[in-house]
Every structure is written in structure tokens, then in C-alpha cells.
C-alpha positions as CSV (number, residue, x, y, z in Angstrom):
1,X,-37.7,18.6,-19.8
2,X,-34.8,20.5,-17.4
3,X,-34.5,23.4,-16.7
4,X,-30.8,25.8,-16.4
5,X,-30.7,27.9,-14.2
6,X,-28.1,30.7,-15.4
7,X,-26.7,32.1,-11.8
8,X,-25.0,28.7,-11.3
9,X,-23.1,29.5,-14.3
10,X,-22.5,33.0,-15.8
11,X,-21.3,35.7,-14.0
12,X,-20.4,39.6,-14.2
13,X,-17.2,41.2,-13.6
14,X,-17.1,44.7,-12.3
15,X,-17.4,46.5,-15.8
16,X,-20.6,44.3,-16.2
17,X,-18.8,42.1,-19.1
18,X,-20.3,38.2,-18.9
19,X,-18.5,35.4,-17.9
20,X,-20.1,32.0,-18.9
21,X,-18.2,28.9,-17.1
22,X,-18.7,26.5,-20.1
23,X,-17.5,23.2,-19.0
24,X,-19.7,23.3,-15.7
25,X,-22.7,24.1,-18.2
26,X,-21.9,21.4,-20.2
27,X,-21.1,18.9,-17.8
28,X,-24.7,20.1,-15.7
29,X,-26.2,19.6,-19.6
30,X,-25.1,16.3,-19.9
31,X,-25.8,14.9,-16.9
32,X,-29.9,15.5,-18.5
33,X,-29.2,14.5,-21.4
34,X,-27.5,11.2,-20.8
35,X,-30.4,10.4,-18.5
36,X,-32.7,10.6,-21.3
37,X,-34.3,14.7,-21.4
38,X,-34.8,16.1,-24.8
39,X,-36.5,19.2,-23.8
40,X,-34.6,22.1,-22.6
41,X,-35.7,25.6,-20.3
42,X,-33.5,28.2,-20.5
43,X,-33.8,29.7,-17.3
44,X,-35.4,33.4,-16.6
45,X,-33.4,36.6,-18.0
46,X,-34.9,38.8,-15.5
47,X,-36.8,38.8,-11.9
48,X,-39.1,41.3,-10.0
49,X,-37.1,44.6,-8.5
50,X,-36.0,44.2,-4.5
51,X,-37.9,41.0,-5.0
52,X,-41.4,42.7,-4.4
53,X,-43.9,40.8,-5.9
54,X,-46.0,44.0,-7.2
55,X,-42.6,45.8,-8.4
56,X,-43.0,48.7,-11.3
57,X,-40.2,47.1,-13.1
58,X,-37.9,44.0,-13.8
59,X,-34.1,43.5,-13.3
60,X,-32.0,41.6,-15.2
61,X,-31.5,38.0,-13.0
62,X,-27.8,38.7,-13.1
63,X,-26.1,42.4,-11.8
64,X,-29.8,43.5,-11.2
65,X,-30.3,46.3,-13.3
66,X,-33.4,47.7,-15.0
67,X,-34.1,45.7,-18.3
68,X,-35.1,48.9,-20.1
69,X,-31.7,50.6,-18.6
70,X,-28.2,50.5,-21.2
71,X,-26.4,48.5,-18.3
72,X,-29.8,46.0,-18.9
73,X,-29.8,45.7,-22.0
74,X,-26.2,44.9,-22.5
75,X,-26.3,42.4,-20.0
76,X,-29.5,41.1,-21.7
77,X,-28.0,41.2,-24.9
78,X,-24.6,39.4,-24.0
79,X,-26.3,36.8,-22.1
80,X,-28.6,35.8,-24.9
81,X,-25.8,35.6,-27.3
82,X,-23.7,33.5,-24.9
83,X,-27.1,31.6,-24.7
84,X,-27.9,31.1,-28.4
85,X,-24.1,29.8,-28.6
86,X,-24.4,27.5,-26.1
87,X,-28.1,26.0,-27.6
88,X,-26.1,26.1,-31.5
89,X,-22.3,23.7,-30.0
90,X,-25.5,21.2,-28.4
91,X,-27.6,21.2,-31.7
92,X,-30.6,22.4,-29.8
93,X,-33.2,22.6,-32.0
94,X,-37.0,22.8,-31.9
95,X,-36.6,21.8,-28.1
96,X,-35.7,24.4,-26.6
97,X,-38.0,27.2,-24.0
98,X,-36.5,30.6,-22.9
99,X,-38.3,32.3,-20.0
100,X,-37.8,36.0,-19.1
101,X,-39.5,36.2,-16.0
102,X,-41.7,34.0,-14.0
103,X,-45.0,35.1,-13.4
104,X,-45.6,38.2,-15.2
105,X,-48.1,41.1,-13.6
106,X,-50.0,44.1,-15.4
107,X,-47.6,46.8,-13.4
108,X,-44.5,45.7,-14.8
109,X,-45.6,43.8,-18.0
110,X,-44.1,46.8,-20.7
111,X,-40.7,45.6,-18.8
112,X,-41.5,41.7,-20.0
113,X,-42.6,42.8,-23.7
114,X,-39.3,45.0,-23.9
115,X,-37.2,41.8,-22.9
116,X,-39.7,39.8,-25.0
117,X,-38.8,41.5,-27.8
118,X,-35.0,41.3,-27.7
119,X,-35.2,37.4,-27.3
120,X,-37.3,37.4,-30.4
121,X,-34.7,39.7,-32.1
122,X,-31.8,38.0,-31.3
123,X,-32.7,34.8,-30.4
124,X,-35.0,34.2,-32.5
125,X,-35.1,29.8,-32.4
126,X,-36.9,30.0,-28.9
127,X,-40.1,30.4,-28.2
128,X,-41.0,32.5,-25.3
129,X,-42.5,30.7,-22.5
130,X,-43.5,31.2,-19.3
131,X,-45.9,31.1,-16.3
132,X,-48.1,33.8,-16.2
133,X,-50.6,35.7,-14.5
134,X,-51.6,38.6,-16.9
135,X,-53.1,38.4,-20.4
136,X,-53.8,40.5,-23.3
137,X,-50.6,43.1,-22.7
138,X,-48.4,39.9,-23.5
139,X,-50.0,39.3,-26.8
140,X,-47.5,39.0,-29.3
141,X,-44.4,38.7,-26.3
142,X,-45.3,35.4,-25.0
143,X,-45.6,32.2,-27.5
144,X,-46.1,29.2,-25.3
145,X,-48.8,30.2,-22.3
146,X,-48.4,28.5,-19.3
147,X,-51.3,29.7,-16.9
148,X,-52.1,28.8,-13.1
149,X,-55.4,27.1,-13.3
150,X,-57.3,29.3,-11.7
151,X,-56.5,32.1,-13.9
152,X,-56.9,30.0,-16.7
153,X,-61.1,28.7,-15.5
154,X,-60.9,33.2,-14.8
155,X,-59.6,34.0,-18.6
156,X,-60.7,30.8,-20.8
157,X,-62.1,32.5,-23.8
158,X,-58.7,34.8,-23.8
159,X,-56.8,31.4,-23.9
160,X,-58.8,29.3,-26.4
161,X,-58.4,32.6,-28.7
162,X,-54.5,32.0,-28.4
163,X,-54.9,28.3,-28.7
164,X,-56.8,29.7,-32.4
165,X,-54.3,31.9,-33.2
166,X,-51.7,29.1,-33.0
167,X,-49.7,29.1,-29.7
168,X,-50.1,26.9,-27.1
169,X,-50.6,27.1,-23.6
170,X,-49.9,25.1,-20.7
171,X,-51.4,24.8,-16.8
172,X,-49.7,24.6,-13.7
173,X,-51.0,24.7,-10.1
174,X,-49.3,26.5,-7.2
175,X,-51.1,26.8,-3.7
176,X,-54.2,27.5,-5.9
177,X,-56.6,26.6,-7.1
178,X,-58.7,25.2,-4.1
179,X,-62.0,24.4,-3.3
180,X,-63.6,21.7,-6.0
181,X,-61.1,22.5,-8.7
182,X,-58.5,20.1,-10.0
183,X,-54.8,20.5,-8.4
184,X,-52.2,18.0,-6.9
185,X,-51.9,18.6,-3.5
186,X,-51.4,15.9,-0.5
187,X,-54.8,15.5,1.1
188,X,-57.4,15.5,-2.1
189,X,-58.5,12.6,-4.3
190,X,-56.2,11.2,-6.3
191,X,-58.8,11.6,-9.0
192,X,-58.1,15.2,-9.1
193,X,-54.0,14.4,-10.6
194,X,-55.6,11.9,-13.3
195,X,-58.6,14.6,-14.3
196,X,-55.6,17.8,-14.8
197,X,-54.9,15.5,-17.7
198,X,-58.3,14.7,-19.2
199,X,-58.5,18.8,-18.5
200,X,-55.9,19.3,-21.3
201,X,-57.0,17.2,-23.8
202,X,-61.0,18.5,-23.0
203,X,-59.5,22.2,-23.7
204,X,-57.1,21.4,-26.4
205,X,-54.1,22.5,-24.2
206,X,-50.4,21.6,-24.7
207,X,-48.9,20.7,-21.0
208,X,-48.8,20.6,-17.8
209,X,-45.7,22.1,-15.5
210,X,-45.0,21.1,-12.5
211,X,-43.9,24.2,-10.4
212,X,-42.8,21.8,-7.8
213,X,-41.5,18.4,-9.0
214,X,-39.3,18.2,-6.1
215,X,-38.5,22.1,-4.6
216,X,-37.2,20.8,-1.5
217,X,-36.1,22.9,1.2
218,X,-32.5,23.4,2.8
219,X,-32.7,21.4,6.5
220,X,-35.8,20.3,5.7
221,X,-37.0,16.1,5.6
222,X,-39.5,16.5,2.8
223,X,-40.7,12.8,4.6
224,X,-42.1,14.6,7.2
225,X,-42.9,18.1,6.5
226,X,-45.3,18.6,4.6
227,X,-45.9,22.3,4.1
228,X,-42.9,24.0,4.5
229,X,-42.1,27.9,4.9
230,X,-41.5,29.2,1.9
231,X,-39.5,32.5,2.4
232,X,-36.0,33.1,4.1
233,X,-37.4,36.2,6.4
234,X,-36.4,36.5,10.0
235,X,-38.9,35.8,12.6
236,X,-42.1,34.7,12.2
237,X,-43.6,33.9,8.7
238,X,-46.9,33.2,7.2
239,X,-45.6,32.2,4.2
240,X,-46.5,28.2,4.0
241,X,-47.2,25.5,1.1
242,X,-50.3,23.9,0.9
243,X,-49.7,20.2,1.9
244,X,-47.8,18.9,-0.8
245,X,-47.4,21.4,-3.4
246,X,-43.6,21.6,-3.2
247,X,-42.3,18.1,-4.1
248,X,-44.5,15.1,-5.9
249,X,-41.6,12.8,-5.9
250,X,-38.9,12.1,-2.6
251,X,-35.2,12.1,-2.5
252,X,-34.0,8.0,-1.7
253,X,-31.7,8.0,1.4
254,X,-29.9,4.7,-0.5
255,X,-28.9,5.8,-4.0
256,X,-30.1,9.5,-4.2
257,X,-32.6,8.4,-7.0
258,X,-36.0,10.0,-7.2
259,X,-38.7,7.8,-6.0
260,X,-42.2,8.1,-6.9
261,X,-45.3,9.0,-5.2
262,X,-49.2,7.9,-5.5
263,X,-49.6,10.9,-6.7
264,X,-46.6,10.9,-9.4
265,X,-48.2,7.7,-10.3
266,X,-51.8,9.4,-10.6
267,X,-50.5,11.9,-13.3
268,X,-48.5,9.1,-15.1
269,X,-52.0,7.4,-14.9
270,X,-53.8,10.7,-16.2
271,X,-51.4,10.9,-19.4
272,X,-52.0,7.6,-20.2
273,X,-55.8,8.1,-20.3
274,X,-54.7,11.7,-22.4
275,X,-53.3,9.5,-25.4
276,X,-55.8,7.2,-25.5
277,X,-58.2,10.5,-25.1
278,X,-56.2,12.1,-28.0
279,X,-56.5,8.9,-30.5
280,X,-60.2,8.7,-29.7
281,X,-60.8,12.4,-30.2
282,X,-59.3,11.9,-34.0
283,X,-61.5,9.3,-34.3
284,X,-64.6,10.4,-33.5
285,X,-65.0,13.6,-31.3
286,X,-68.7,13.1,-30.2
287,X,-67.7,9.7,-28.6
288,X,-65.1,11.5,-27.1
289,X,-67.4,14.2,-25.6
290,X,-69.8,12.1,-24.2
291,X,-66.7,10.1,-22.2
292,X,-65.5,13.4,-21.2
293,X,-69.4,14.7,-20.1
294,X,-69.3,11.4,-17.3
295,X,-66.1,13.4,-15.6
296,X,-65.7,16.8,-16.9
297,X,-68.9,18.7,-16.3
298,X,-67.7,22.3,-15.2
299,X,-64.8,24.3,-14.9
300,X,-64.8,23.6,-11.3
301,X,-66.7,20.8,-10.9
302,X,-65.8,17.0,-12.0
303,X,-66.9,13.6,-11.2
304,X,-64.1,12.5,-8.8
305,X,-66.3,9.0,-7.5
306,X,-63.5,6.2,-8.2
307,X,-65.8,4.0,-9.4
308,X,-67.4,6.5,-11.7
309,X,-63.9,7.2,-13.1
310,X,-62.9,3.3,-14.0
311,X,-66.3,3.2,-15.6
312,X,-65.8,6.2,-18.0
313,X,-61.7,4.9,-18.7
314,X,-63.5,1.6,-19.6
315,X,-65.8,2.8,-21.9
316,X,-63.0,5.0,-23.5
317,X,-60.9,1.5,-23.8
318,X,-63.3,0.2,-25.3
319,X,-64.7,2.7,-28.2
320,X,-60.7,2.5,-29.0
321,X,-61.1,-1.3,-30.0
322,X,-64.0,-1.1,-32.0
């Protein structure tokens, strides 16, 4: 999956009329699709207002007016049309994502249902997804979930009812969770990267995203800095990563390809085990749960021995070849 990220390519003259730069979008489109991506994120329509995080309303991403305003939702409405085009000359279809605005809060969540409700109108092909950190006043705006753990282990019953009703919903970590729960970070158990995956099949979720595949920082060596400031304030900030959490592959200094990490390797590892997990689980769910029981006991607490992890993966090798 990629993700577009609009800015780089539409733009707003003075009278607010859209501009959309087409062959820089579809030479940035095929560079993802030649290299193998099928799965497409439309970047976010809108963004919190003077970038507070607990703002009353959203703004539209580009000219930064109120989504509920007419100047917001002509912009909305021209962009998602220039949008819909652009998914119809690719033949996007059934694999594409469109995200309004990332993580959602209470105090401005009738702004996300009003935008919500014009993708669905006019584009109606993509599902809404998105991280987010509210519940039950999206019902009905968002269609894929995509929780951070934590709120998910806070809000499971309101999720597994989604899950029932049909949608799906993802995980992500980001700084958090901590503690004994599951996340990807650079100085826990590897065991913790493989278990997020064992997670999703346990709950009957539908992904994973990683926030930070490789969110490097301007001037910075991701080789050596581990936990870098994540703001562009003057003076003195307190705004740091966790160890790790922004990049879980590196940048090569020969041939600019990605390489991998232990880590990268653990989830690969983890999503292996997930389809073998899945095939099982059709099979015969009670084997399935007693594997899972040897790992998976609480919501924040799992068997993260080594040793006790190759034994369960064994077992679950071997009820698949009997």
C-alpha cells in the first residue's frame, strides 16, 4: 500500500479554483505501481485548525478553510472530483482508501462526519479509513477502523461490534502503548513485533499500519538517532519519539534501496505465523485457541519467553499437517 499525499500535487489559485499537476501524479503513481503496490491511500482532505491538536474544527488540507464553510466545501468538492478522476484513468478499483483526517477527536468529530459524508456522496467507491482516536460519533462516517492499540485494549467491545456489523478495523502503534503491551519500538522483545500479528488474527482484525515505516527526519542520520524531535518549534522541545517508532526500515547510502531491520523481519515473521494462524482457525477453531492461550493470555499481557514462542509456532506447524 502507498500512500498520496495531495499538497505535492494540487494547488489553489487565488479564486480558490483547483489545480491538479497530472503528469507529476502519475509519474509519483507509477513509480508504486511498477514496484509492485496494489493498494492505494488517498491522502487526508482536511487537518486540525492552526494545527492545535484539540482544535473545535477542521480545515480543509489545502487553502485552510473550515470544512463546514462554502469556500470548504467547494474546495472539498473539487478535490474529490479531481480525485475520483484520477482513481477512474488508473482503473482503481476495490483498492483504493481515502482518509479525511488523521486522528479524529470528540471536539471536532461533527466536522469529520460532515466531510465523511461528502466522500460517501460523491465518491462513493472508497471506503473511508483512517486512524482514530474517538468512537461511537463516527459510526456510520468511518468504514475501515484503524485504532492505536491502546484505545483499541480501552474500547474492545465497541470495535468487535463494528467488526459484527461488517467493517473492519485495523491497529497501529504510535509512542503508545507501553508498559507490557505489544508495540514495535527499538529496545523491547522482538516477540512483541511477531505477537501484533497473532493479536489480529486472535481479534478477528483486518491490518496493521505502520505510522512510521520510515518517517525520517530532515538533517537527521536515522543510523544514529534514535528518537528524534518531532516538531519544528523554536527552542527547546519536549516533543521526542520513543526509540524507534519513527522508521522500522533504513535508507542504503549505496543504492538508496530500503533495507530491512530485525524488527521488519519480526513482523514479516509475525504474518507468516497469521496465515498459517488463519488456515488453522478454518480448520478447527478450538485447536486454534488453545495455540493462541500459550501466548495470548490478556489484553496486556502475553507470553514473550522465546522459547515458549517456537514451542507454540511448532505446535501450530504441526496441527496444519495433520
Amino acid at each position: 500500500m502507498f500512500w498520496i499525499p495531495w499538497s505535492h500535487f494540487m494547488s489553489l489559485d487565488d479564486a480558490l479554483k483547483l489545480t491538479v499537476d497530472n503528469d507529476k501524479l502519475d509519474r509519483f503513481t507509477k513509480l508504486f505501481l511498477d514496484s509492485g503496490f496494489t493498494q492505494v491511500e488517498l491522502g487526508h482532505l482536511a487537518t486540525r485548525e492552526n494545527g492545535h491538536w484539540s482544535a473545535k474544527h477542521l480545515v480543509t488540507q489545502l487553502g485552510k478553510k473550515r470544512v463546514t464553510s462554502p469556500e470548504g466545501r467547494s474546495i472539498l468538492k473539487q478535490q474529490l472530483a479531481a480525485i475520483r478522476h484520477f482513481t477512474k484513468r488508473h482503473k482503481f478499483k476495490g483498492n483504493i482508501y481515502q482518509h479525511i483526517s488523521d486522528e479524529p477527536l470528540s471536539v471536532h468529530a461533527q466536522d469529520y462526519v460532515a466531510v465523511a459524508k461528502l466522500v460517501h456522496e460523491l465518491f462513493p467507491e472508497a471506503p473511508v479509513f483512517d486512524a482514530t482516536h474517538c468512537t461511537t460519533e463516527l459510526v456510520g462516517s468511518v468504514d475501515i477502523w484503524c485504532p492505536q492499540l491502546d484505545i483499541y485494549y480501552k474500547h474492545r467491545d465497541f470495535f468487535q461490534q463494528r467488526i459484527k456489523a461488517g467493517e473492519q478495523v485495523w491497529i497501529y502503534t504510535c509512542l503508545s502503548p507501553g508498559g507490557a503491551a505489544l508495540n514495535r519500538l527499538l529496545d523491547q522483545e522482538r516477540t512483541r513485533q511477531v505477537l501484533l500479528k497473532w493479536l489480529i488474527v486472535h481479534d478477528n482484525l483486518s491490518g496493521y499500519l505502520h505510522w512510521g515505516l520510515n518517517h525520517y527526519q530532515k538533517q537527521t542520520d536515522p543510523f544514529r538517532v534514535t528518537s528524534p524531535r518531532f516538531d519544528d518549534k523554536t527552542g527547546p522541545s519536549r516533543n521526542f519519539l520513543p526509540p524507534g517508532d519513527s522508521h522500522v526500515i533504513y535508507p542504503s547510502k549505496i543504492n538508496h534501496a530500503p533495507l530491512s531491520s530485525v524488527r521488519l523481519s519480526a513482523h514479516r515473521l509475525g504474518l507468516e505465523d497469521a496465515a498459517m494462524l488463519l488456515e488453522l482457525k478454518k480448520r478447527s477453531p478450538k485447536q486454534t485457541q488453545t495455540i493462541f492461550n500459550e501466548l495470548i493470555i490478556a489484553p496486556k499481557q502475553h507470553q514473550l519467553d522465546l522459547s515458549k514462542y517456537r514451542e507454540a509456532r511448532t505446535k501450530l506447524m504441526l496441527d496444519l499437517t495433520l
